[in-house]
C-alpha positions as CSV (number, residue, x, y, z in Angstrom):
1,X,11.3,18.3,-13.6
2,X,11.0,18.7,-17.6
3,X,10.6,16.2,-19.5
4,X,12.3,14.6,-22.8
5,X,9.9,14.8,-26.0
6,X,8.6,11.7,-26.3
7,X,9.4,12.0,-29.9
8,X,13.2,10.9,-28.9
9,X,12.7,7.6,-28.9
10,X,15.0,5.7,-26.7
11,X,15.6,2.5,-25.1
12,X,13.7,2.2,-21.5
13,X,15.8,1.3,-18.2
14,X,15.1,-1.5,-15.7
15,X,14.5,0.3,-12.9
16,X,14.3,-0.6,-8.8
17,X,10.9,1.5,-7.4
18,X,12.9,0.5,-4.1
19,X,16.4,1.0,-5.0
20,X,18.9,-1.5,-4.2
21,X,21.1,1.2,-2.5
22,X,18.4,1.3,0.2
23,X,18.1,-2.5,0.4
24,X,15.6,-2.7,-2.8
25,X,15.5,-6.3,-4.2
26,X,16.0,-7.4,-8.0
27,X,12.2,-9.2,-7.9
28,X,9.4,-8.7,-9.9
29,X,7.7,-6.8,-7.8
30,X,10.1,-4.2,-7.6
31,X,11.0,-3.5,-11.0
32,X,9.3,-1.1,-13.6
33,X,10.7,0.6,-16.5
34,X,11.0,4.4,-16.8
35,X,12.9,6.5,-19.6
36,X,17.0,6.6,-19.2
37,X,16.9,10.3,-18.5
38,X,14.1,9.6,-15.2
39,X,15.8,7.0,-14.1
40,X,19.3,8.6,-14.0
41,X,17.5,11.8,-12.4
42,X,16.1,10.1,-9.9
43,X,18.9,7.8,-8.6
44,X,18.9,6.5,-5.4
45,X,16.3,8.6,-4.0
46,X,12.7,7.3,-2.9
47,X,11.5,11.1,-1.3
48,X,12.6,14.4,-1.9
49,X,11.1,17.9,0.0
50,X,8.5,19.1,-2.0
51,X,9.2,22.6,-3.5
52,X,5.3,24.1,-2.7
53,X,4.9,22.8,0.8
54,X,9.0,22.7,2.1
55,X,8.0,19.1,3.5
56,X,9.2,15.7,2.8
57,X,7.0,13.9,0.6
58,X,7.2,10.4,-1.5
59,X,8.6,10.2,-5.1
60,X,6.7,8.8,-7.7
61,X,5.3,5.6,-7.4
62,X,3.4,4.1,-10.6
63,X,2.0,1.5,-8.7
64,X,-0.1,3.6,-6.1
């Protein structure tokens, strides 16, 4: 996924690592902030198939 320059400087999102859609909660614990543009590309999702290996595999997580 390409990424923004970092050069565009613009304000970050509060966003869910779990997202409430799949029962993530509004706590502390659970909150992180990413650039507008990741967090709207992501959305919902918490895995994706992996375009090397064809297999299901975790999205980023940038507290493991």
């Amino acid at each position: 996924m390409p990424h923004r320059p970092a050069r565009q400087r613009r304000p970050m999102h509060i966003e869910h690592l779990i997202p409430r859609a799949t029962r993530g909660r509004s706590e502390q614990s659970n909150l992180w902030l990413s650039c507008a543009w990741c967090n709207s590309y992501r959305g919902a999702l918490i895995e994706a198939i992996d375009p090397d290996s064809g297999q299901l595999a975790a999205l980023f997580n940038p507290r493991m």
